[in-house]
N, C-alpha and C positions, 0 to 999 in steps of 0.2 A: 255463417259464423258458428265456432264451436255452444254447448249447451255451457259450457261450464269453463273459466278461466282454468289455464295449465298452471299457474303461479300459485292464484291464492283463492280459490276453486269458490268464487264469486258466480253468482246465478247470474246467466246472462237473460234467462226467459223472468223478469223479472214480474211483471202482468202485462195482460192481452192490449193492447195500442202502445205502450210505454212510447216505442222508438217512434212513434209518428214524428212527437217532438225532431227527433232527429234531423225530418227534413229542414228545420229553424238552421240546424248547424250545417248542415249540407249544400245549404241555398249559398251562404257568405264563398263559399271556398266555390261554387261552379262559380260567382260573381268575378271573384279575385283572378281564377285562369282565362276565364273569358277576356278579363279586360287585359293582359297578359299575351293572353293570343290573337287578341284585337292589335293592340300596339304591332306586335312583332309582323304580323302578315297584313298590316295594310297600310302602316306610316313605315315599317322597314324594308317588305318585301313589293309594297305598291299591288295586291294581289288584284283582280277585280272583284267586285261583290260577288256574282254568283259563285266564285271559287271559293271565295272566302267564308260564303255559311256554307256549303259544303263540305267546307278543310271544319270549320269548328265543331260544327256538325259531326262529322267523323271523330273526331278526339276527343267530343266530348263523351261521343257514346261508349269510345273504349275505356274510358277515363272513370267511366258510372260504377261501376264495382268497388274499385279503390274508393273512390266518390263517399259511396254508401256507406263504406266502411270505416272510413274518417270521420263523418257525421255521427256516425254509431257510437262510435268511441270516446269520442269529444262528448256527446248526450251523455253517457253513463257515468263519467266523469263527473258532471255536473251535480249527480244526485248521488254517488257513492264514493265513497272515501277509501283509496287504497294505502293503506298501512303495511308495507314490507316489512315482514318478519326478518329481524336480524340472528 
């Protein structure tokens, strides 16, 4: 994540744990795709279990960056206020 917003050049290092929080908003959204990818590969595609944490398993791990990053943004949101300069 950059140091500083390109926009409205908001401190992202805001103090040392802040984004811990983070994983609070990070958790809901792994939540929401798991059961998303629960439904789809194993009431649509009938997968078996061991395929199936392994397929979840795998996407979710590539999925953890974006993940992170959603969580991040969603958190800073909560505590700061962006006012677009018109």
């Amino acid at each position: 994540m950059p140091d500083r917003c390109p926009v409205c050049n908001q401190d992202f290092q805001i103090e040392p744990g802040f984004y811990i929080g983070a994983l609070w908003t990070s958790f809901p959204i792994v939540i929401f795709i798991m059961a998303l990818l629960s439904a789809l590969l194993l009431i649509y595609l009938k997968m078996e279990l061991n395929t199936f944490f392994i397929t979840i398993t795998a996407i979710l791990f590539l999925l953890q960056p974006i993940i992170i990053r959603l969580g991040r943004a969603i958190w800073i949101n909560v505590f700061v206020d962006f006012k677009e300069e018109s």
